[in-house]
Each structure stands twice: as structure tokens, then as C-alpha cells.
MIDOSE-1310 file (N, C-alpha, C; in nm, 2 decimals, decimal comma, always signed):
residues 269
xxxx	-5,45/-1,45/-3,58/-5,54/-1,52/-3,68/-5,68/-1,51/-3,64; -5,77/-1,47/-3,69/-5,89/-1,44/-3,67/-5,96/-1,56/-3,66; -6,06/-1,54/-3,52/-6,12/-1,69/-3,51/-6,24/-1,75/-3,61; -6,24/-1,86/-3,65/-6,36/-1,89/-3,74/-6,50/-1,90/-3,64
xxxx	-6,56/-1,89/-3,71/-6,73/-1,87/-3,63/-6,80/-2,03/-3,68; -6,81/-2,04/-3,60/-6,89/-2,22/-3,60/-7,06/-2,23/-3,65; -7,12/-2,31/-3,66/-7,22/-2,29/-3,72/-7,30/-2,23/-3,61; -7,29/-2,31/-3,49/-7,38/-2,27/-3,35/-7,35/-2,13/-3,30
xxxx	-7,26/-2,06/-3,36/-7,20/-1,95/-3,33/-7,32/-1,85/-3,40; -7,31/-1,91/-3,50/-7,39/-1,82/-3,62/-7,54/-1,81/-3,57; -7,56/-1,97/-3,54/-7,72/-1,98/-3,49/-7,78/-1,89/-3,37; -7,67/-1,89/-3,30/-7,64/-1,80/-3,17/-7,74/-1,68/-3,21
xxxx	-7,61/-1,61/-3,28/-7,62/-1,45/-3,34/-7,76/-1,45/-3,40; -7,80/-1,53/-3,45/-7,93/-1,50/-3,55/-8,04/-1,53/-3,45; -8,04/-1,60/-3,35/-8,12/-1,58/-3,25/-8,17/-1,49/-3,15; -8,03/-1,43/-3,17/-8,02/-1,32/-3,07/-8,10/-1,19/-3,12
xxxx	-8,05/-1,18/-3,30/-8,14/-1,08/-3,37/-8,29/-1,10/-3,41; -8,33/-1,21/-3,39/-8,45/-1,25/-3,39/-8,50/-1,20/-3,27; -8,47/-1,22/-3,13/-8,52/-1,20/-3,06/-8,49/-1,05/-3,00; -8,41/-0,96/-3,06/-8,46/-0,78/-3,06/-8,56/-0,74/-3,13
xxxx	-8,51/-0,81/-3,27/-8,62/-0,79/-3,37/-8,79/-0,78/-3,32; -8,74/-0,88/-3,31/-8,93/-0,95/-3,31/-8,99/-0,94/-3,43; -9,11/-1,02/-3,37/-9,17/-1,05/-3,56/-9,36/-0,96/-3,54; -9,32/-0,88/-3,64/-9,40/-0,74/-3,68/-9,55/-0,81/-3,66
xxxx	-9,56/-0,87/-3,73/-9,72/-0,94/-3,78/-9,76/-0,98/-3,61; -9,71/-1,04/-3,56/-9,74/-1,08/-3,42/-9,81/-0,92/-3,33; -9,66/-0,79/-3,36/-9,69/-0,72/-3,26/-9,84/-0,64/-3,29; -9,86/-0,66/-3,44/-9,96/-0,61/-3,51/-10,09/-0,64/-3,44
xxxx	-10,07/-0,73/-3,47/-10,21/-0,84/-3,42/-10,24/-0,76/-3,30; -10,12/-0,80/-3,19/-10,15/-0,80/-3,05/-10,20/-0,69/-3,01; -10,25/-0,56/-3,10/-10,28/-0,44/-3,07/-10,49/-0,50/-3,08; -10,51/-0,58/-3,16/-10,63/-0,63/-3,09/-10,70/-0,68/-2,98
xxxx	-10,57/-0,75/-2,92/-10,61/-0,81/-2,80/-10,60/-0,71/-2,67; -10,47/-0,55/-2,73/-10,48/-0,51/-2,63/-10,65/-0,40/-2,64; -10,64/-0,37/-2,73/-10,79/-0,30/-2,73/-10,95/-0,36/-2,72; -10,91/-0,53/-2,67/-11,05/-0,58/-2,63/-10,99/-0,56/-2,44
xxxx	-10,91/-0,59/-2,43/-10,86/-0,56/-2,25/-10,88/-0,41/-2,19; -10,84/-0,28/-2,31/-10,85/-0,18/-2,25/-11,03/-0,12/-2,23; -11,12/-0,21/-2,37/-11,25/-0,20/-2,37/-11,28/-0,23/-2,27; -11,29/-0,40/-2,21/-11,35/-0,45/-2,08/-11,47/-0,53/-2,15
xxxx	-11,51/-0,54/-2,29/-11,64/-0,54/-2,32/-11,62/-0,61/-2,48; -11,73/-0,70/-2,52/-11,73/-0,74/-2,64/-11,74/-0,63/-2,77; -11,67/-0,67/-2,86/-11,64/-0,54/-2,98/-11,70/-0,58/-3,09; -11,81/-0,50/-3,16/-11,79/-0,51/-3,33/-11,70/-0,53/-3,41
xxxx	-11,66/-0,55/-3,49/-11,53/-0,60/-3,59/-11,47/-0,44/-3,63; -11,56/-0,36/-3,63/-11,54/-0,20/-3,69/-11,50/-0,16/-3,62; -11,53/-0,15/-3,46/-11,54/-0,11/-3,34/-11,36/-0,15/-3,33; -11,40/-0,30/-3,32/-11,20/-0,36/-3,25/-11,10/-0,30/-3,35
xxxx	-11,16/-0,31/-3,50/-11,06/-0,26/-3,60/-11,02/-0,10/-3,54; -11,11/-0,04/-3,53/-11,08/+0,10/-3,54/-10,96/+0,14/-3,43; -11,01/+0,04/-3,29/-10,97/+0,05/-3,18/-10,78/+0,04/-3,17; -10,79/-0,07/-3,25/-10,65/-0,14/-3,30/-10,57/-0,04/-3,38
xxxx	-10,63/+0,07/-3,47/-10,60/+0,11/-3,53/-10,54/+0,03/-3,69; -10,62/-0,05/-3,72/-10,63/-0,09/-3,83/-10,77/-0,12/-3,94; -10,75/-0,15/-4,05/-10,89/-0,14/-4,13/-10,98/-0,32/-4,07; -11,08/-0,26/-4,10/-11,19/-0,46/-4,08/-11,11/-0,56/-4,19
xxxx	-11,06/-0,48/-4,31/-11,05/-0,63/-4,37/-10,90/-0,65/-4,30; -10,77/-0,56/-4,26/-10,67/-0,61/-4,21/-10,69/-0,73/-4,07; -10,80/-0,64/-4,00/-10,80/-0,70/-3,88/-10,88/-0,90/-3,85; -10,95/-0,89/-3,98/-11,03/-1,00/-3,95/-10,93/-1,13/-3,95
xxxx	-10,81/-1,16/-4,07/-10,74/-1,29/-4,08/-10,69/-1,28/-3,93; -10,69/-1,16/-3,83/-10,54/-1,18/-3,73/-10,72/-1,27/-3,58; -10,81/-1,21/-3,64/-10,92/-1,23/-3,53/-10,99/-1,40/-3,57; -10,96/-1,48/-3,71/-10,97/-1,64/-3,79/-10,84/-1,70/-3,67
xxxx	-10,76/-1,65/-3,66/-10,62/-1,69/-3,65/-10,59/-1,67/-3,43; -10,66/-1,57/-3,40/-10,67/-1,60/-3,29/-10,79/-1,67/-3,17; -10,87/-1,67/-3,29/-10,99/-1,76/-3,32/-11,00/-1,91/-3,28; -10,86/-1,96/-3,38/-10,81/-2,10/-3,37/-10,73/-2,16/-3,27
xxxx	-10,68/-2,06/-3,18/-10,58/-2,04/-3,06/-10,68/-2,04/-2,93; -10,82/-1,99/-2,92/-10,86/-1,99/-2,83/-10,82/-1,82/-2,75; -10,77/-1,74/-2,82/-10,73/-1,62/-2,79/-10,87/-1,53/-2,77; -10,92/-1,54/-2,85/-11,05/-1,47/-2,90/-11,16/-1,57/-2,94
xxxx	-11,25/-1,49/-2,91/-11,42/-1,59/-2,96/-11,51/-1,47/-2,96; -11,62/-1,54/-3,08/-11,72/-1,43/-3,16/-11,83/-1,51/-3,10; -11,94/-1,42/-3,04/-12,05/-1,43/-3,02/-12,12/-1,48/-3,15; -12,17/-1,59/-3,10/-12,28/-1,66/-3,23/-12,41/-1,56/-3,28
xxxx	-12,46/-1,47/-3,17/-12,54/-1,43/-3,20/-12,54/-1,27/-3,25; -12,43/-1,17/-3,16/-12,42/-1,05/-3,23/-12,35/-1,04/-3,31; -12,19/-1,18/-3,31/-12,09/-1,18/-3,41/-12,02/-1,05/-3,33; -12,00/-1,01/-3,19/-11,90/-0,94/-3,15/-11,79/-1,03/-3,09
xxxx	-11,66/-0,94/-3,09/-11,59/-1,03/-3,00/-11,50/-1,02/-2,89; -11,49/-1,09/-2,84/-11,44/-1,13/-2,66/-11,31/-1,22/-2,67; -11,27/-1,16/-2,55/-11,15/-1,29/-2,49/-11,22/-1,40/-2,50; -11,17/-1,53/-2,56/-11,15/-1,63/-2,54/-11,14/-1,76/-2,43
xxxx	-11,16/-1,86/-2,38/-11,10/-1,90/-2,34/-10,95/-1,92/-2,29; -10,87/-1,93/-2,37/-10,72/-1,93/-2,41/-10,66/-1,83/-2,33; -10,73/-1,70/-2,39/-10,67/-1,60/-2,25/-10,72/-1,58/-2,12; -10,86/-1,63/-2,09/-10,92/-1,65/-1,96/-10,79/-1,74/-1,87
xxxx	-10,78/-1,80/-1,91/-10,66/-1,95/-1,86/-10,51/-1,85/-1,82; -10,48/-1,78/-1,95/-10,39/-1,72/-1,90/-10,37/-1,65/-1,83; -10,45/-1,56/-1,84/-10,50/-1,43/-1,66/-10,50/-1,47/-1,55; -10,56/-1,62/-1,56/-10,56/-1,67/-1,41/-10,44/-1,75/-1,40
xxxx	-10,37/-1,80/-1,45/-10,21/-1,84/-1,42/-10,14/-1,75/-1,42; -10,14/-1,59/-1,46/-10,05/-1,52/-1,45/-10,10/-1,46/-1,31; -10,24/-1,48/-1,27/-10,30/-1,42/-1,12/-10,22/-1,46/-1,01; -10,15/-1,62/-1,04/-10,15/-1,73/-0,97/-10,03/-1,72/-0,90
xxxx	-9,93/-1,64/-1,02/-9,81/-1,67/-0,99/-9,73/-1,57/-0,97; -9,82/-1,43/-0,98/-9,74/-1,30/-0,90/-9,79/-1,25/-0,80; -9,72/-1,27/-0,68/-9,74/-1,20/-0,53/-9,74/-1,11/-0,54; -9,85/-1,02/-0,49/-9,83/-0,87/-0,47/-9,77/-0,82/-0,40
xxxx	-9,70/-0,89/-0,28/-9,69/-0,81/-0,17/-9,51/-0,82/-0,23; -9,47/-0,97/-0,27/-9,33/-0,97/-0,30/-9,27/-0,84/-0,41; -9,40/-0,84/-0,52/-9,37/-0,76/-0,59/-9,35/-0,58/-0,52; -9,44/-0,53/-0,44/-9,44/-0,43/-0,41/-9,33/-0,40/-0,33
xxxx	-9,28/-0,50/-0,23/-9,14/-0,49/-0,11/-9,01/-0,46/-0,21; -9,02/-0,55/-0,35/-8,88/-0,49/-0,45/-8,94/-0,38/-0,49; -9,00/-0,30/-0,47/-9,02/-0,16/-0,54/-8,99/-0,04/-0,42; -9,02/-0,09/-0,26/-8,99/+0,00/-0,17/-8,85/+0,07/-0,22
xxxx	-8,74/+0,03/-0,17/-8,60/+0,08/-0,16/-8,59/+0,18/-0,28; -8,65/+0,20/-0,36/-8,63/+0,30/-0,47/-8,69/+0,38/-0,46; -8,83/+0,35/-0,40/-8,90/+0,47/-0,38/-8,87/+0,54/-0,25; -8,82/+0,49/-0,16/-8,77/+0,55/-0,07/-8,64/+0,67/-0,11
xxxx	-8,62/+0,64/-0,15/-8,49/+0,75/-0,21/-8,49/+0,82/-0,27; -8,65/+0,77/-0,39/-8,67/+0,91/-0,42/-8,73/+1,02/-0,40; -8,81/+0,96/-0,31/-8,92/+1,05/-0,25/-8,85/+1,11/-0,11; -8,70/+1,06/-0,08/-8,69/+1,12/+0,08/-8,72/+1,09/+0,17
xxxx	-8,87/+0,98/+0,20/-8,88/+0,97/+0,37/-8,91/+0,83/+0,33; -8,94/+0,79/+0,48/-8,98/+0,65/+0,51/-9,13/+0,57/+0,42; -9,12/+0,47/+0,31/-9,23/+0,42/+0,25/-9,29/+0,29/+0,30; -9,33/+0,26/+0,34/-9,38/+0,11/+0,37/-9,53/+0,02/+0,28
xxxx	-9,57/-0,10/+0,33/-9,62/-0,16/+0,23/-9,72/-0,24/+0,36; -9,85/-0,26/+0,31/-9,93/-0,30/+0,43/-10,05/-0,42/+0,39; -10,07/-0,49/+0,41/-10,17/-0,55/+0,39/-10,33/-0,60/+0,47; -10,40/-0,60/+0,43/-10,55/-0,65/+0,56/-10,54/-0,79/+0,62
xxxx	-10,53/-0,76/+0,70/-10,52/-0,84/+0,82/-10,64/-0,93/+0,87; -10,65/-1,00/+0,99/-10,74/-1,03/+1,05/-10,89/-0,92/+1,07; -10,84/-0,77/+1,12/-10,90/-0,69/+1,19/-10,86/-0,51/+1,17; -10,81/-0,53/+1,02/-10,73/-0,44/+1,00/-10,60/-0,43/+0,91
xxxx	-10,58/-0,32/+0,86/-10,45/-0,31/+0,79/-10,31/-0,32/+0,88; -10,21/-0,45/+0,81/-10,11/-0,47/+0,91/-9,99/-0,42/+0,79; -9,88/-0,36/+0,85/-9,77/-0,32/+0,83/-9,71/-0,43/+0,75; -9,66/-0,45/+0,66/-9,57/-0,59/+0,61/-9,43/-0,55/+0,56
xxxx	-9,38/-0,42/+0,57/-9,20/-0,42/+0,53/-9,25/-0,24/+0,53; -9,16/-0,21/+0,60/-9,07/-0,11/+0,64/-8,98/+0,00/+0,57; -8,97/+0,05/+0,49/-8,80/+0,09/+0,45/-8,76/+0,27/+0,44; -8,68/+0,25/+0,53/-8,63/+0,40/+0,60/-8,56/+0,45/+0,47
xxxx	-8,61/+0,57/+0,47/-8,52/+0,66/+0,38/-8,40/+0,73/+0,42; -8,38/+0,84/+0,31/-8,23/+0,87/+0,37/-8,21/+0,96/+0,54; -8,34/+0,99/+0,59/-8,32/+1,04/+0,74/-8,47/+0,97/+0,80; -8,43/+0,89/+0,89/-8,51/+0,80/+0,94/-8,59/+0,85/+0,97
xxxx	-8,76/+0,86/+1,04/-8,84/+0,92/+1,13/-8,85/+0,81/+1,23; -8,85/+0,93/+1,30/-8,85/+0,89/+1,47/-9,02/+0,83/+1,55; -9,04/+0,71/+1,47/-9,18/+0,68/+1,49/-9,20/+0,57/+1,54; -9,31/+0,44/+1,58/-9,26/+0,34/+1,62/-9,36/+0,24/+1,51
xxxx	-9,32/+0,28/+1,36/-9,38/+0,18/+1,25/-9,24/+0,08/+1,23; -9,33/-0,06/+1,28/-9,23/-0,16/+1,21/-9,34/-0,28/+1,14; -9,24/-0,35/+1,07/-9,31/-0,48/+1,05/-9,42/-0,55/+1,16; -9,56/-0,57/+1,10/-9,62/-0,65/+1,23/-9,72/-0,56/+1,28
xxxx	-9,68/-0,48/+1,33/-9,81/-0,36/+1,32/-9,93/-0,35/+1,28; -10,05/-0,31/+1,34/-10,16/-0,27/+1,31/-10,15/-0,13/+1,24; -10,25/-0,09/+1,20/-10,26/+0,05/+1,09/-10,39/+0,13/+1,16; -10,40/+0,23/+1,24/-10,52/+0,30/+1,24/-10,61/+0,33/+1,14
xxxx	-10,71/+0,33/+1,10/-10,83/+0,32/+1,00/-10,89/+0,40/+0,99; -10,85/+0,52/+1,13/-10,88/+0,68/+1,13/-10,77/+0,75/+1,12; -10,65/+0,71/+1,16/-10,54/+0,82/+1,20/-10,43/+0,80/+1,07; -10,41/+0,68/+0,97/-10,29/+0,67/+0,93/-10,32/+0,67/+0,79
xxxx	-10,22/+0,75/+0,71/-10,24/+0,72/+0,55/-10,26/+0,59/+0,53; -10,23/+0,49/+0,56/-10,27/+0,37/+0,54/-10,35/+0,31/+0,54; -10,40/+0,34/+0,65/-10,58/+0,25/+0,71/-10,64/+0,35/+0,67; -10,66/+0,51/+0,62/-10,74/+0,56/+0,51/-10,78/+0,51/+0,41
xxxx	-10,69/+0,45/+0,32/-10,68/+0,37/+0,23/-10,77/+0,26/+0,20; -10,75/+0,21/+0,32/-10,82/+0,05/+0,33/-10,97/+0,10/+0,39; -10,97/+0,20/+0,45/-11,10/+0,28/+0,49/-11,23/+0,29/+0,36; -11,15/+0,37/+0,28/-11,17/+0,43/+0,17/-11,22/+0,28/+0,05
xxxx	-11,16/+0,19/+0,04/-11,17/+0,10/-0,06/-11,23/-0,01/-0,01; -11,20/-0,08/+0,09/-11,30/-0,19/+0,16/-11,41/-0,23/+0,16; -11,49/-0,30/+0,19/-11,65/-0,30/+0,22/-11,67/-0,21/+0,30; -11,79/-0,17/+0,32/-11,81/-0,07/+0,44/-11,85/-0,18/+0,57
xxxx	-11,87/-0,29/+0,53/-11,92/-0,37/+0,65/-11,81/-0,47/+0,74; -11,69/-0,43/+0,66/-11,58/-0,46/+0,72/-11,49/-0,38/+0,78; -11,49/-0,23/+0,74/-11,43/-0,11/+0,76/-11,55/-0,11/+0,91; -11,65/-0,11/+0,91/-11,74/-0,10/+1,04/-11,69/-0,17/+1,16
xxxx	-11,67/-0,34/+1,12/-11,63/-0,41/+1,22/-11,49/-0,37/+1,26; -11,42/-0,32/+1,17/-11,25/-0,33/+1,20/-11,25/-0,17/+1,32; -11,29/-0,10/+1,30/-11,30/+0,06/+1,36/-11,39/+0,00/+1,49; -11,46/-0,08/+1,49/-11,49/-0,13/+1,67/-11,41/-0,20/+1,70
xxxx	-11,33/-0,29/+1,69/-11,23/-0,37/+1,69/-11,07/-0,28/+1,74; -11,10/-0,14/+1,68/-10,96/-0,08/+1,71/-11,03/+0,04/+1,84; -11,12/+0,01/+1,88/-11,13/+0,13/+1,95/-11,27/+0,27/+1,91; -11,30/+0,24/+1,84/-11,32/+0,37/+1,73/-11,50/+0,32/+1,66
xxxx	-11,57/+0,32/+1,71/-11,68/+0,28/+1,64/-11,74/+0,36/+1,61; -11,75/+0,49/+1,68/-11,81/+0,60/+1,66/-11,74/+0,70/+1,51; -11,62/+0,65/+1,44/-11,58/+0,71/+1,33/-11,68/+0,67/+1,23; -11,73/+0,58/+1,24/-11,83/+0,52/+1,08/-11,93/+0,62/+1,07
xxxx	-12,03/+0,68/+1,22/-12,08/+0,80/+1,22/-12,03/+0,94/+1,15; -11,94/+0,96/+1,19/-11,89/+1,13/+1,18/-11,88/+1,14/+0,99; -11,99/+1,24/+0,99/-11,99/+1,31/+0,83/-11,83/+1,36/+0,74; -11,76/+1,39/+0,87/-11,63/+1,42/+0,80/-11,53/+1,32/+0,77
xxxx	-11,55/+1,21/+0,82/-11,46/+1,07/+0,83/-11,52/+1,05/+0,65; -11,67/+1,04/+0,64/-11,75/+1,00/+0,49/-11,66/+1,11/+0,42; -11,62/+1,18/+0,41/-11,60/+1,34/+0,35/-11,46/+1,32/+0,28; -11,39/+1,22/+0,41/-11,24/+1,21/+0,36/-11,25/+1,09/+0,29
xxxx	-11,29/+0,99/+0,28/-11,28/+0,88/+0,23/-11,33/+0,90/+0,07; -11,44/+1,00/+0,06/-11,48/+1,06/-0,05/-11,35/+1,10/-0,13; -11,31/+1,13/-0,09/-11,20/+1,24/-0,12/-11,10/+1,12/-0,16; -11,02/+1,07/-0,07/-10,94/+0,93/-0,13/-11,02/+0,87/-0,24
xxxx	-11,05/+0,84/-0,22/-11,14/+0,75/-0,38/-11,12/+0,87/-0,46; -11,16/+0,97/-0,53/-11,17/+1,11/-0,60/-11,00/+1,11/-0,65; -10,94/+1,12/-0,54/-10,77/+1,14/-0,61/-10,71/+1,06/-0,62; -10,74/+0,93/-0,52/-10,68/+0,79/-0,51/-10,56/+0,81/-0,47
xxxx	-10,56/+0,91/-0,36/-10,46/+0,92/-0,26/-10,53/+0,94/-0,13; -10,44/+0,92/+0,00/-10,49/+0,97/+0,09/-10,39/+1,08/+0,17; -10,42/+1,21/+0,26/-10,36/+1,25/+0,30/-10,34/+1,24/+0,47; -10,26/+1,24/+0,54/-10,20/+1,33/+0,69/-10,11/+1,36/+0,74
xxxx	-10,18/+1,47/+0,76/-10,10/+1,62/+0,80/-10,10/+1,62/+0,91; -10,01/+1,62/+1,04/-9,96/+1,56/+1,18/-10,09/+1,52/+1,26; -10,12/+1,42/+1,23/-10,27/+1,37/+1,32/-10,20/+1,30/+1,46; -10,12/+1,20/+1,40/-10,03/+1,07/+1,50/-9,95/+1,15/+1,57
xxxx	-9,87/+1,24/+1,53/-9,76/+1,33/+1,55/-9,74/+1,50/+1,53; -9,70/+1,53/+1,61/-9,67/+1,68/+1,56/-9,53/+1,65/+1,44; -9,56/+1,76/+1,35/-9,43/+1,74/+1,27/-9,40/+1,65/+1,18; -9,52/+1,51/+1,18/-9,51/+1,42/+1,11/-9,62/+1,42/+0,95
xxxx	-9,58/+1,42/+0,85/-9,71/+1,35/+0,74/-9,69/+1,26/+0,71; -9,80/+1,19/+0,66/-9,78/+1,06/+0,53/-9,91/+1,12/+0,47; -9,89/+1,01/+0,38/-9,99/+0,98/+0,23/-10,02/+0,83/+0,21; -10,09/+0,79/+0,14/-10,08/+0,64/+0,09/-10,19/+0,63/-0,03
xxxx	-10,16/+0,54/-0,11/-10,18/+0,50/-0,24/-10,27/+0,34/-0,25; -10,34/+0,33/-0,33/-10,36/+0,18/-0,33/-10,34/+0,11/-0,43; -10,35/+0,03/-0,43/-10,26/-0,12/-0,53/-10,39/-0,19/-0,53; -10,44/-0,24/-0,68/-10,56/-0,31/-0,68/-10,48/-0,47/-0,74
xxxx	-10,59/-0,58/-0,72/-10,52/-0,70/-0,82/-10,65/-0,69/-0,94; -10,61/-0,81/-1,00/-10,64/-0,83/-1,12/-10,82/-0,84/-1,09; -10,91/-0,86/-1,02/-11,04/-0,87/-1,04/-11,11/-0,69/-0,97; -10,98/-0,60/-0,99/-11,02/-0,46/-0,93/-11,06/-0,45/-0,83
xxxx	-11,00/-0,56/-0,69/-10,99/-0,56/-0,53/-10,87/-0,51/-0,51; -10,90/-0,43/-0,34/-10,77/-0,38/-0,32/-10,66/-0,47/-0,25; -10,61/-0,46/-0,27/-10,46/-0,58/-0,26/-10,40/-0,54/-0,15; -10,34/-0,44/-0,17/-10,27/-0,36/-0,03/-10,24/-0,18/-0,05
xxxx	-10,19/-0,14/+0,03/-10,15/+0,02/+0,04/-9,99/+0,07/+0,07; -9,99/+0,10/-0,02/-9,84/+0,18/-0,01/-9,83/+0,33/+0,03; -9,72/+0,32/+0,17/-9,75/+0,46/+0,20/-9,57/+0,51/+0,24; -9,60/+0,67/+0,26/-9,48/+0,73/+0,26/-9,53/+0,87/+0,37
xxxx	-9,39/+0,84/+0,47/-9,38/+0,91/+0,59/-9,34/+1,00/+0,64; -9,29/+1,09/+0,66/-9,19/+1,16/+0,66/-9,22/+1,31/+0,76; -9,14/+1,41/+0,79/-9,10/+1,52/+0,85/-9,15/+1,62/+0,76; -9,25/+1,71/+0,82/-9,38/+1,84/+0,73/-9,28/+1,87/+0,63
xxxx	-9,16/+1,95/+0,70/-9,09/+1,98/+0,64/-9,05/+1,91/+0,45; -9,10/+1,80/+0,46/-8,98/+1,71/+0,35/-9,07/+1,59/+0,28; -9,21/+1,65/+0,32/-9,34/+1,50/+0,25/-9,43/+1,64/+0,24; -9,44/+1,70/+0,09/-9,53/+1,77/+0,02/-9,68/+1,71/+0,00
xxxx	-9,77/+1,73/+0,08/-9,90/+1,62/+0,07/-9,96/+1,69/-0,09; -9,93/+1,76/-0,13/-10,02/+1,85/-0,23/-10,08/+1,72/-0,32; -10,19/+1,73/-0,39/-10,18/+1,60/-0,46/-10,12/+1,61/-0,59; -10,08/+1,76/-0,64/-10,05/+1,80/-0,78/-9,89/+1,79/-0,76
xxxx	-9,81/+1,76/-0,63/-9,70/+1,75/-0,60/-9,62/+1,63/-0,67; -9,50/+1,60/-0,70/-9,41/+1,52/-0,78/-9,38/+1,42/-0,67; -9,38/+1,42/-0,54/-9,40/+1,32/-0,42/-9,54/+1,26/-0,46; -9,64/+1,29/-0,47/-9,77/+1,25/-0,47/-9,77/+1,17/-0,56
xxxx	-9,73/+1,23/-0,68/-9,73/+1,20/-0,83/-9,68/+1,06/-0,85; -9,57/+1,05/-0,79/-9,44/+0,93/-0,74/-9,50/+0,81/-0,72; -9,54/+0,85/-0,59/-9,64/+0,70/-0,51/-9,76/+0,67/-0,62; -9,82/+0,76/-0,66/-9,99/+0,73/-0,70/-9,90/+0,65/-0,88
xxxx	-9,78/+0,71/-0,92/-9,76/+0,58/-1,07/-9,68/+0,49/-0,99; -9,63/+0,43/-0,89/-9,57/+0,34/-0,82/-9,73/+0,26/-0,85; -9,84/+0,27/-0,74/-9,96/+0,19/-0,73/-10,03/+0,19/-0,83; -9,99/+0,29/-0,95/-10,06/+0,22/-1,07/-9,97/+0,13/-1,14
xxxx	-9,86/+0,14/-1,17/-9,76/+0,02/-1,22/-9,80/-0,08/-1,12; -9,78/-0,13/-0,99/-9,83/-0,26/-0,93/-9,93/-0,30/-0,96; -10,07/-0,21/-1,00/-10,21/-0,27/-1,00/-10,22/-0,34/-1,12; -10,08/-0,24/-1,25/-10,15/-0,27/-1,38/-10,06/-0,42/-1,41
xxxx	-9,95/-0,49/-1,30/-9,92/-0,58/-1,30/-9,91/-0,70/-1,27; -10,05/-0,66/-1,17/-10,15/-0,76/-1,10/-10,23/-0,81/-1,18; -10,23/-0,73/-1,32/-10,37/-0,75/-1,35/-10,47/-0,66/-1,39; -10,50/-0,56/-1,29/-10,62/-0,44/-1,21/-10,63/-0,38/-1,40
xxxx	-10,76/-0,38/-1,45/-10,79/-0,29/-1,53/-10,71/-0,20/-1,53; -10,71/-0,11/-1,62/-10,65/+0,01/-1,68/-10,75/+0,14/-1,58; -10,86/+0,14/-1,59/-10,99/+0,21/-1,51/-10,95/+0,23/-1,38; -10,93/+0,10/-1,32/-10,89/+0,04/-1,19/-10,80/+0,11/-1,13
x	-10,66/+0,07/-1,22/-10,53/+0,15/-1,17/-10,53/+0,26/-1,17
């Protein structure tokens, strides 16, 4: 005998379809808020409309309406408009409450496997980029990176990274601090750092090691500071540094998905 379906049953199911669904007018709208975020900058009403991909008169009831939410606010004086309040609040509670570093450690183990070698995750330290999790790929390298570690700021895809994106007045003290004060001088150290910022990768080709490369990527948070560096290790043979390479490719949308879920501009990432 076929079971009867109860009312909560029913209520269930229609909630369930509600919530694949979704409701159209909302996702509509939300294409204005995402084109005042991808701007960076207050919009004309023509300008947001066009951006949104809708006409001024569709766009203005959804801009009254987010208006009243604190989503959005119109300059009194050019009549352009900006984030709101409402979403200021919300950026910084959503700043508040995602860890970069937790989020980046659940992302290692996958990238490790796809890319083949050793990836790790690093953060600035007292005096320098420190090592913060580890994860060996499917053939270890025979190196002595673990958790806890310092990062060279000349020698490692890592501390390139943090080289490259830092203050320069911090990258100065840290390179005396490790040994190395005479790197801030040398035209070719400026040359490489140029070059990281330019691809927003870094490369090395056996500097630490014979036999050995990495690379490393950076991760910005939400006010387009750099957060930390994600890097990937491995045997010449089996870590393609090319930057047009599908290893390269790998890590650099890995650190733009983290930055773009920190936060970090669109620009940024």
C-alpha cells in the first residue's frame, strides 16, 4: 500500500524546490551589486545598468529597494552609487570569520596530487616567511621543509613571493635578519621580483638543490594585502616552471580562488 505523504512531507518537498530553484528577481538584482564590486568605484545609474546588463528603468526599483536595506547608497551630490553601509558590515564579518591559512591547508592535499610534487602553505612571520603545513605528494622530495621553518627571501619560491609583495622596508629588515643584506642591493634580485609581480608567480630552478624546483603563488585577503604563499616542490624532472605550463596554471587559479574568497578584489586576485 502506498505510503500517504503528510503535510510536513509536502512542506519538506516544496522547500527543497524552492531552494534549487531560487527566486529569479533576487539573482537579477544581485548582478548590480556584483558590478559595483567588480567596478571598485561609484556608478552612474547608465553606467551600473549597462554593467548589470540591464536597462536604467529595469535597474532603478532593484537600486529604491536596496537602497532601503542599506545594500546600496546614492551620493547626494553626483546621484552615483556605492556600497552601502549594509554591505560594508557584511565584508567585514565575512573578513572576520574566514581563516586564510585554515582555508588554504584544506586545499593542499588536492593540489598535491595534482600537480605531482610536494605543495606547502607559508605565512610572515616575526622575521620572515614561516612554513605553516607541509603536504608530500605522490613521491616525496628528499628536502628538509617541514612545519615551523623559516623561508629564504633569496633562495625559495616562497620568500620570493613575500620578497616581491611586502613593503620594501620590511623585506630590507628581514634579508638582514637572515643573513643576506647585501640582496636588497643587487639589480638582478629587483629584476626577479619585477618579474613575480608581472606573472604573479615565482620561479626556482635548483638554487637550494641540485635537481630540485619550486614555484610559488600568492594569496591576497580582502583589503589586497598579501596573506600568505602557496608553493610547489618537486624533482626538474616533474615541476615544469614554464609559466604557460598547466602546473603553473594550477597553483596561480588555486591563489586566485583563495584571494577571491578572502575577499581580494577581482584586480587583486
Amino acid at each position: 500500500m502506498p505510503r500517504m505523504l503528510n503535510p510536513s512531507d509536502e512542506q519538506a518537498g516544496t522547500a527543497g524546490a524552492r531552494t534549487s530553484r531560487g527566486i529569479q528577481s533576487v539573482e537579477v538584482g544581485g548582478q548590480l551589486l556584483k558590478a559595483l564590486v567588480r567596478s571598485g568605484r561609484r556608478m552612474a545609474l547608465k553606467d551600473l545598468a549597462r554593467e548589470a546588463g540591464m536597462t536604467p528603468a529595469k535597474a532603478h526599483p532593484y537600486l529604491v529597494s536596496f537602497g532601503k536595506l542599506g545594500l546600496i547608497e546614492q551620493d547626494p551630490v553626483s546621484g552615483h552609487y556605492g556600497l552601502g553601509q549594509l554591505a560594508v558590515q557584511l565584508g567585514l564579518i565575512s573578513l572576520q570569520q574566514v581563516d586564510p591559512v585554515r582555508l588554504t591547508i584544506a586545499e593542499l592535499p588536492a593540489l598535491a596530487q595534482a600537480l605531482g610534487v610536494t605543495v606547502s602553505a607559508a605565512v610572515w612571520g616575526g622575521s620572515g616567511p614561516i612554513i605553516v603545513r607541509v603536504e608530500e605528494g605522490p613521491r616525496a622530495v628528499n628536502v628538509s621543509m617541514r612545519h615551523g621553518i623559516p623561508a629564504s627571501l633569496r633562495h625559495t619560491g616562497t620568500g620570493k613571493v613575500f620578497a616581491a609583495y611586502m613593503p620594501s622596508e620590511v623585506v630590507q629588515a628581514a634579508l638582514a635578519s637572515q643573513g643576506e643584506p647585501q640582496a636588497w642591493e643587487d639589480p638582478a634580485f629587483h629584476k626577479e621580483l619585477l618579474r613575480i609581480r608581472d606573472l604573479g608567480l615565482s620561479q626556482v630552478n635548483e638554487e637550494l638543490m641540485p635537481g630540485i624546483r619550486a614555484m610559488a603563488v600568492p594569496v591576497f585577503d580582502g583589503f589586497g594585502r598579501l596573506a600568505l604563499a602557496i608553493a610547489a616542490m618537486g624533482p626538474s624532472a616533474q615541476l615544469d616552471l614554464s609559466p604557460e605550463g598547466w602546473q603553473a596554471a594550477t597553483l596561480r587559479e588555486l591563489g586566485r580562488r583563495v584571494s577571491l574568497r578572502l575577499g581580494a578584489p577581482e584586480r587583486a586576485a
